[in-house]
C-alpha positions in Angstrom: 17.1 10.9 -48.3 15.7 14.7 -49.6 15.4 12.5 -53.6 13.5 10.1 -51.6 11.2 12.3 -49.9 10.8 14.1 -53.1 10.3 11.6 -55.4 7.7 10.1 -52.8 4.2 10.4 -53.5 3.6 11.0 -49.9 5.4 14.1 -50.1 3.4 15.8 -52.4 0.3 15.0 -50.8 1.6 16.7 -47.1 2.3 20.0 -49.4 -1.5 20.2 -50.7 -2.6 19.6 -47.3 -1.2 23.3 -46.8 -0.4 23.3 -43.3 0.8 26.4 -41.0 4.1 26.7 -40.9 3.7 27.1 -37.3 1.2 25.5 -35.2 -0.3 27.5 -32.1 0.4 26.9 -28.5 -2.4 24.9 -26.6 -3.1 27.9 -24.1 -3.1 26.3 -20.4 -5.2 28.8 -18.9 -8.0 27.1 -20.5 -10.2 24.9 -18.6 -9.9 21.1 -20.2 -12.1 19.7 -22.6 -14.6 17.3 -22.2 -13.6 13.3 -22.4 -16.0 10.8 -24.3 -18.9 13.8 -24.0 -18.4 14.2 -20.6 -17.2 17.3 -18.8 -14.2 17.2 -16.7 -14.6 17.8 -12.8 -13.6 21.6 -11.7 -10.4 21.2 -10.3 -11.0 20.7 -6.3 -7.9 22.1 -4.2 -8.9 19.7 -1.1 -9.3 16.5 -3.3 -6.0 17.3 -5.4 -4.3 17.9 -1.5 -5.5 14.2 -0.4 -4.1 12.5 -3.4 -0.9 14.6 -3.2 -0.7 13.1 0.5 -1.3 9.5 -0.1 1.7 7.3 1.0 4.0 6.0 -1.8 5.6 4.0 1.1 5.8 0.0 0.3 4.6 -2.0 2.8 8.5 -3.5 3.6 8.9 0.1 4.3 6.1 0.9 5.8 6.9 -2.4 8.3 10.4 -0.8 8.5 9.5 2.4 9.9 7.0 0.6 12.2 9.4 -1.8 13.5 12.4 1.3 14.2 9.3 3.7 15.8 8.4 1.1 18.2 12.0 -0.1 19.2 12.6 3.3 19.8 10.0 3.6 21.9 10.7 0.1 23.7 14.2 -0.8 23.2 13.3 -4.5 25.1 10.7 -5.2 22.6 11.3 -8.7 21.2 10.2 -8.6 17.4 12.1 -12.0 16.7 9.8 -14.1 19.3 6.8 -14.2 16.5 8.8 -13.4 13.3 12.3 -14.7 11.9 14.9 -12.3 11.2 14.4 -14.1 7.7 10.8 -12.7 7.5 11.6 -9.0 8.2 14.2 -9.3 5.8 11.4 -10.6 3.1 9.9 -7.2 3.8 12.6 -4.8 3.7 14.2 -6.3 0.4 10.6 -6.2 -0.8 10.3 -9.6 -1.8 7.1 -10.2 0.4 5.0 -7.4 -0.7 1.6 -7.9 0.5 1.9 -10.5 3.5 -1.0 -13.0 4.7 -3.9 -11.8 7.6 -2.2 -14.4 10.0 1.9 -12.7 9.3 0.3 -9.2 9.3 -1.7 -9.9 12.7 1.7 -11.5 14.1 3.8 -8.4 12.8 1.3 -6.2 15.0 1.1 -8.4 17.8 5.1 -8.2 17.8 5.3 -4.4 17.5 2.7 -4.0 19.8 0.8 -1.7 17.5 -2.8 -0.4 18.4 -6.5 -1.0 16.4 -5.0 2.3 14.4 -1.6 1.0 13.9 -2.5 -2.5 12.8 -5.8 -0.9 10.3 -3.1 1.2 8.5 -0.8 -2.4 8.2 -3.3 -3.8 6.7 -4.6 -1.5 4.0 -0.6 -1.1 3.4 -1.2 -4.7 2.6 -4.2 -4.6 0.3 -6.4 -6.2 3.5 -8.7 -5.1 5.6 -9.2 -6.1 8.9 -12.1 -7.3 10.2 -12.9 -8.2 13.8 -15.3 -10.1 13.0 -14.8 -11.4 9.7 -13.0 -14.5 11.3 -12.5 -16.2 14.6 -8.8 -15.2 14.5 -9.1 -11.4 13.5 -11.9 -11.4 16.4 -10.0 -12.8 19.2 -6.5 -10.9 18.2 -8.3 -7.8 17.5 -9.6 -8.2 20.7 -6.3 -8.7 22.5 -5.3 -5.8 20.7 -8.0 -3.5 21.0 -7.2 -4.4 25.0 -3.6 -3.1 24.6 -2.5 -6.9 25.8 0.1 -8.5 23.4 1.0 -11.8 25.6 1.6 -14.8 22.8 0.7 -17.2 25.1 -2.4 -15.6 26.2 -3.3 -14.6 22.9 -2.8 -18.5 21.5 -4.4 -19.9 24.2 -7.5 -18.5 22.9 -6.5 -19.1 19.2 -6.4 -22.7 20.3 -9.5 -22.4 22.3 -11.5 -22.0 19.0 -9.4 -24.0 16.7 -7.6 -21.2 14.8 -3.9 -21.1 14.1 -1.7 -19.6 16.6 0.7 -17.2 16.4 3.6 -18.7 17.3 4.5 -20.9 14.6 5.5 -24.1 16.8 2.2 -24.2 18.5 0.2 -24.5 15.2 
């Protein structure tokens, strides 16, 4: 290997560049340079604290947690009535990762979440939920927003205004 290198052109050319034999540290006290022109942002304590707090949570896990909170809280609470046990499963094992508006609104409807609750669900998801973007958000936000979570009441309404129910056999 050292006769290649030496009989290599490209060696000889590296030698007349006549580089340090050590190259300085890049000090780190130093504030950064500039990007494309532009000055970097002074480092901001409060906005470097948000993104240091944002959730790496999945939503599986984030529907996990939700799920144990809430039986916790209610141990009579009967998640399977809306949802198989296939579905959770979907979530936890992470092959359902984002959900549809109609699931999402039928996991908070099942876990009894609040407005609060069942925002944060959706922006786990990638969504947002509007009350009144559709007919269905409006009336189950609604019911929500009420603090009253009875399917049959809830789908009643759905029906009322031709949207798909919640539980799946009424659809």
């Amino acid at each position: 290997m050292d006769l290649f290198i030496k009989s290599n052109r490209l060696a000889e050319l590296i030698r007349q560049l006549r580089l340090p034999k050590r190259v300085p540290d890049i000090p780190v006290d130093e504030e950064p340079l500039g990007v494309f022109g532009h000055e970097l942002g002074a480092f901001d304590p409060k906005l470097d604290k948000r993104v240091r707090e944002v959730s790496t949570q999945t939503l599986g896990e984030y529907i996990e947690a939700l799920k144990n909170q809430k039986l916790k809280e209610n141990p009579d609470l009967k998640t399977n009535l809306l949802l198989s046990k296939s579905y959770w499963s979907q979530f936890r094992k992470g092959k359902n990762k984002h959900g549809s508006k109609h699931g999402l609104l039928r996991i908070a409807v099942a876990l009894r979440l609040d407005l609060r609750e069942t925002e944060l669900l959706f922006r786990k998801a990638g969504f947002s939920l509007v009350l009144d973007g559709s007919p269905l958000e409006a009336v189950v936000g609604y019911y929500i927003s009420q603090e009253k979570y009875d399917v049959f009441e809830i789908d009643a309404q759905l029906m009322r205004y031709n949207q798909p129910t919640l539980m799946p056999s009424l659809s």
